[in-house]
N, C-alpha and C positions, 0 to 999 in steps of 0.2 A: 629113515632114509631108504632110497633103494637102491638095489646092486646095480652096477655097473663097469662098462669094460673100456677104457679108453685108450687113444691114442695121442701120441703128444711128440709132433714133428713134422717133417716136410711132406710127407704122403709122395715118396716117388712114383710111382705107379701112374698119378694124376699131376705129375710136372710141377707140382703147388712153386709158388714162387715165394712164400712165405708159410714160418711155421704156426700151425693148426692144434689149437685140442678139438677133440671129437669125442663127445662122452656118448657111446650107444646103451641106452640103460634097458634092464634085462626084463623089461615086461610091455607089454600093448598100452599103447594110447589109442584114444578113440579120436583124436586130432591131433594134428604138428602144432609145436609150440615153437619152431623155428625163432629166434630173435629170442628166447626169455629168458633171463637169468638164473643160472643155475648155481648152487653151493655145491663143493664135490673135495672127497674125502677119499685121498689115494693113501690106500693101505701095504698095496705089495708094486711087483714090477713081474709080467709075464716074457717081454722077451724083446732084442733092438728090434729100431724100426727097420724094413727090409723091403725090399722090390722085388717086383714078384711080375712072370712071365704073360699073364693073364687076369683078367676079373677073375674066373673062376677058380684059380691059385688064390687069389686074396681072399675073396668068401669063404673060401676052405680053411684060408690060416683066422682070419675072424671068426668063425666057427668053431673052431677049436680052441681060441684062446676063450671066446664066452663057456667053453665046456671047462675048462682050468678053471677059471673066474666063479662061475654058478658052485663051482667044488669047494674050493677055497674060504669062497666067503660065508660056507655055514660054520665056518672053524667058531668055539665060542667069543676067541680072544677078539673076533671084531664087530661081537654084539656091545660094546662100546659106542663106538663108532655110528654103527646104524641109528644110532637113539640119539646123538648129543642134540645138545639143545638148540645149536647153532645152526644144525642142518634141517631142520622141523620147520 
């Protein structure tokens, strides 16, 4: 599996009118897979969703929630997780 940081709600900042997952996973693609299905395996919770004054308030708290995230998830107890079969 690979790591990733998600969000899971209204996204106030962008008015959404219905609630959203957002999985941003924590490496390069070489193309958008926009539309594909994905399998996702939420292990912890970093922090509510929250509104935020600017884009560049938000990028900053996304930024720093991938910096918690990229931490967190070398922990060994969720090399489980990374591997099951279901997510493969």
């Amino acid at each position: 599996g690979m790591e990733m940081v998600m969000s899971i709600g209204w996204n106030p900042f962008f008015q959404n009118k219905q609630k959203t997952i957002e999985a941003h996973i924590l490496r390069e693609f070489a193309e958008d897979f926009y539309g594909a299905t994905l399998k996702l395996c939420v292990v912890g919770y970093i922090r509510a969703e929250a509104n935020f004054n600017s884009l560049d308030e938000l990028k900053q708290a996304i930024a720093n929630d991938i910096r918690i995230a990229s931490t967190a998830l070398k922990h060994p107890a969720f090399l489980p997780c990374k591997q099951h079969k279901l997510l493969s």
